[in-house]
C-alpha positions in Angstrom: 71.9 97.9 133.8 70.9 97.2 130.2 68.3 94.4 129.6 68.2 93.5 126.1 65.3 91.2 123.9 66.2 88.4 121.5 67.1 91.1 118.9 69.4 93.6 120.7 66.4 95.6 121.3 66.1 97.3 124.8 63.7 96.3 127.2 62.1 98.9 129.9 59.6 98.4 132.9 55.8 98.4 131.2 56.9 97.1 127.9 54.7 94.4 125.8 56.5 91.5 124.5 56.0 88.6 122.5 57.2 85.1 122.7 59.6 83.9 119.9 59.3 79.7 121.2 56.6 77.5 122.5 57.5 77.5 126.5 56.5 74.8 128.9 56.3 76.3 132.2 57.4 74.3 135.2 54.9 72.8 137.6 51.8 73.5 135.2 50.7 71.7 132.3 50.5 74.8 130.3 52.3 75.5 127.5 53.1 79.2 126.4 52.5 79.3 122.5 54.8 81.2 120.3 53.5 84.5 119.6 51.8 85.3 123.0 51.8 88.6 123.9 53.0 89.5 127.3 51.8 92.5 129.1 53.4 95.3 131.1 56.8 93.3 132.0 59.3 94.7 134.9 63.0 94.0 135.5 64.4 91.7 137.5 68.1 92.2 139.3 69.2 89.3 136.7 69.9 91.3 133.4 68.5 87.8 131.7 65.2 87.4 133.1 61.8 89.4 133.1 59.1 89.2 135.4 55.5 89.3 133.9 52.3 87.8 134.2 50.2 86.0 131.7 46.6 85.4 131.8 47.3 81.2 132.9 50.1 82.0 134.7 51.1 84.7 137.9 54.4 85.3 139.1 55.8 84.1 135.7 59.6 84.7 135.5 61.3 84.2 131.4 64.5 84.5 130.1 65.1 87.8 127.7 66.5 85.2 125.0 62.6 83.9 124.4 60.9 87.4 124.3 61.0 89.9 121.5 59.4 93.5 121.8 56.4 94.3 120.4 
């Protein structure tokens, strides 16, 4: 399964990515700011969706389409 970034490029378990769009995340009042850098992201079954963690927010789940590698 290929997972692919906002670019085309390819995404891998442990890589860092950054935020292309200001993202509002459901059930918090916090608001993702574009150019946040995400940490160590793994691979989810779904080929559009990336699991991570972000200092405000555990458990976070985003779609590839927002993220960029970094």
């Amino acid at each position: 399964m290929e997972v692919r970034d906002a670019n085309g490029a390819e995404l891998k378990d442990g890589d860092n990515v950054t935020l292309i769009k200001d993202l509002k995340v459901k059930g918090t009042s916090v608001t993702l700011k574009r150019g946040t850098l995400v940490k160590g992201i793994r691979l989810t079954e779904n080929p559009d969706e990336i699991d991570c963690k972000v200092e405000k927010v555990k458990g976070l789940v985003l779609r590839t389409e927002f993220v960029k590698k970094a």
